[in-house]
C-alpha positions, 0 to 999 in steps of 0.5 A: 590461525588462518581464516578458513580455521576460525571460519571452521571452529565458528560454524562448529559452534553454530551448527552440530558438526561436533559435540557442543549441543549447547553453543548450538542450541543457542545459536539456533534460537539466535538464528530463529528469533532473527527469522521470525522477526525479519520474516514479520517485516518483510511481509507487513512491509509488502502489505503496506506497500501494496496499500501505497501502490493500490492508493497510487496506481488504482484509485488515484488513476481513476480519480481527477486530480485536480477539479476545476469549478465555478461557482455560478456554473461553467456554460463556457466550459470550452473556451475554458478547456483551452487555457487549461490543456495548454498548461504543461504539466496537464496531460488530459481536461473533460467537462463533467456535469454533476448531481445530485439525485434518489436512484429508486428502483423498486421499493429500493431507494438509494441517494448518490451524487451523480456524474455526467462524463463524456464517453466514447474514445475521450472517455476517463479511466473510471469509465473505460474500466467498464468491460467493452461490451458495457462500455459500448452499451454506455457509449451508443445509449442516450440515457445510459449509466454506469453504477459502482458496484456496492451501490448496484448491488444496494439497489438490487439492479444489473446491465440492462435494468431500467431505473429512475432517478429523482433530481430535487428541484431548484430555487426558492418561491415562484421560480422554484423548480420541481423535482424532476423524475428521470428515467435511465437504464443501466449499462454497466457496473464498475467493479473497480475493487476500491472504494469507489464502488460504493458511491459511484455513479456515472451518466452521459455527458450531454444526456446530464448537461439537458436533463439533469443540470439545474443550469443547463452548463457544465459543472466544472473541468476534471483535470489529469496532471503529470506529476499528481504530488504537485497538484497543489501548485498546478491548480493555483496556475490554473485558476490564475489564468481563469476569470474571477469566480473559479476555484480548484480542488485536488485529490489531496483535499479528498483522498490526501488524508487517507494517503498520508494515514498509509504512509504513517502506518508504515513508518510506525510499523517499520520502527516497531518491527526493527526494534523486534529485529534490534531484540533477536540482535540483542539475543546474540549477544546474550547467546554468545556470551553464554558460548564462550563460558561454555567453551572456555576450555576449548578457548585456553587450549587454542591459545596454548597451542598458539591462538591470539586474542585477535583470532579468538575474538575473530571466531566469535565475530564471525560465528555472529556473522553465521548466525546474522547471514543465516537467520537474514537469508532463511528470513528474507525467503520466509518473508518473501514467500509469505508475502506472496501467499498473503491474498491467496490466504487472506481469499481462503479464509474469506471463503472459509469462514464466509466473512469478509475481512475487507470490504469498500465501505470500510477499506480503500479497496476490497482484498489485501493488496502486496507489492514486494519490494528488493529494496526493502528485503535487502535493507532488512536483510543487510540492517540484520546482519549488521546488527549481528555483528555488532552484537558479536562485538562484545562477546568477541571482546570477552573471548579475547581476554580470557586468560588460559592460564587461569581457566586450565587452573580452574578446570585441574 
């Protein structure tokens, strides 16, 4: 038997060009168990990507990655700057001021710790991502700020609203220092869809370093570096060429745990569902086992009319094959496609049942994020037809070692 035999009488066998229902009914459900399950991976694959991309792309864009402090204050903080941006693995340094403070506006009272950042040309991506009319309100007013979100949305306030911020005083006894009630306007609100958006709040540079820093100086330095998995190293350096009193810590220390809880998921989750694939591989076996005693008979009259045990055991192999590319291709085009639909689904039954499924408080970010990756379908894909066609192997084998003699006796 040639190869284009064997290929014919396998995909006989695994479709219904003749009359055997049963080979093909079995090579079906072979076909739909392996389409399901390639189909679950690929998407939950791409949901998990899609959490890693937005972790890396979107909120730790718009985090710094490393942050410089001292601990008596920075009133230095621009002989400083130098040093630091001279590193070269740092791509960007900015002052910032922080507080904390009691945003009241109305009877609504809300607490935050607040940033001084610097706008303008040199502002962070945080800030820049504010549309361009607020960020020029934010850039050209004194007193401006910036709120995430949830918190606007807490406080009841928009672009535009005035709103007073209470700066809890400093030091103990006689030379305490009394609350101080500072009066700003809101210039924008940060959208940013991560959780950010909860808890961010953001004030001019200068405007923080006179009003509302309990020192008078800069808080510390907010840091961009080139490689952000090697911020680590890069912040030890740092602190090593400033003067005593200095300290650093890096997006690992506050968002690492999250970041690594993502990668785990997706470790675990990708286990589970190969298995579920090594499953559908392990219902090949049993359904081809069960086509070769239903087509004994065909089995003894091919090898009467001259088949070998090698072809015989080749058409099973390669009706595993079928069964693996079919069920991996149909699979992976399932897989991709409802993976692109997810956020259009996951957005309609959000307005259907008018409920949110993910939200900030909670989440890293608000919607169900995806990011396809080729490399991913064509691992799933390629490990699926593997695992067919090992499947494949032992009922091959069987195949092969009927002895037609025996079966035509049994059959008379």
């Amino acid at each position: 038997m040639n190869t284009g035999q064997r290929l014919r009488i396998a995909l006989r066998y695994s479709f219904a060009f003749g009359r055997g229902h049963l080979s093909t009914f079995l090579s079906s459900l072979s076909m739909l168990g392996l389409v399901l399950a390639i189909t679950l991976l690929i998407t939950v694959l791409s949901v998990m990507n899609g959490f890693d991309k937005e972790m890396r792309q979107r909120i730790l864009s718009l985090v710094p990655h490393i942050t410089l402090y001292a601990h008596q204050g920075m009133a230095d903080w621009r002989e400083r700057m130098g040093p630091v941006a001279r590193h070269p693995d740092v791509t960007a340094v900015r002052p910032f001021v922080q507080f904390n403070a009691l945003f009241m506006h109305g009877r609504r009272i809300e607490t935050a710790q607040g940033l001084g950042v610097i706008g303008g040309s040199d502002a962070g991506a945080l800030l820049a991502s504010l549309p361009p009319g607020q960020f020029s309100c934010f850039s050209e007013t004194g007193n401006a700020l910036a709120l995430g979100k949830g918190l606007a949305q807490r406080l009841d306030v928009g672009p535009g609203d005035p709103l007073t911020l209470i700066v809890p005083g400093q030091g103990a006894g006689v030379g305490a220092k009394e609350a101080r009630f500072v009066q700003v306007r809101v210039c924008g609100v940060l959208d940013t869809g991560t959780e950010l958006d909860q808890s961010v709040a953001l004030v001019d540079f200068d405007f923080a370093l006179s009003q509302l820093s309990a020192e008078g100086a800069a808080s510390g330095l907010q840091v961009e570096t080139r490689d952000i998995f090697d911020v680590a190293r890069v912040g030890w350096e740092l602190v090593q060429n400033l003067p005593p009193g200095y300290y650093a810590t890096n997006w690992m220390q506050t968002h690492g745990n999250l970041y690594a809880a993502i990668q785990l998921s997706r470790d675990l989750v990708s286990i589970l569902l190969f298995s579920i694939i090594a499953v559908a591989a392990f219902n090949v076996v049993s359904s081809l086992v069960l086509v070769v005693f239903d087509k004994q008979g065909d089995i003894a009259i091919l090898r009467t009319l001259g088949a070998g045990g090698g072809d015989i055991a080749w058409v099973f192999v390669l009706q595993g094959a079928v069964i693996g590319l079919v069920g991996a291709a149909l699979g992976c085009l399932l897989g991709v496609g409802l993976s692109l639909a997810v956020p259009s689904l996951v957005a309609g039954l959000e307005q259907l049942l008018d409920y949110r499924f993910l939200d900030t408080d909670v989440y890293p970010v608000s919607f169900v994020p995806v990011d396809v990756l080729g490399s991913d379908v064509l691992l799933v894909g390629g490990v699926a037809l593997l695992m067919c066609l090992l499947a494949a192997l032992y009922p091959a084998v069987r195949a092969a070692r009927l002895a037609p003699a025996q079966i035509l006796h049994q059959d008379l």
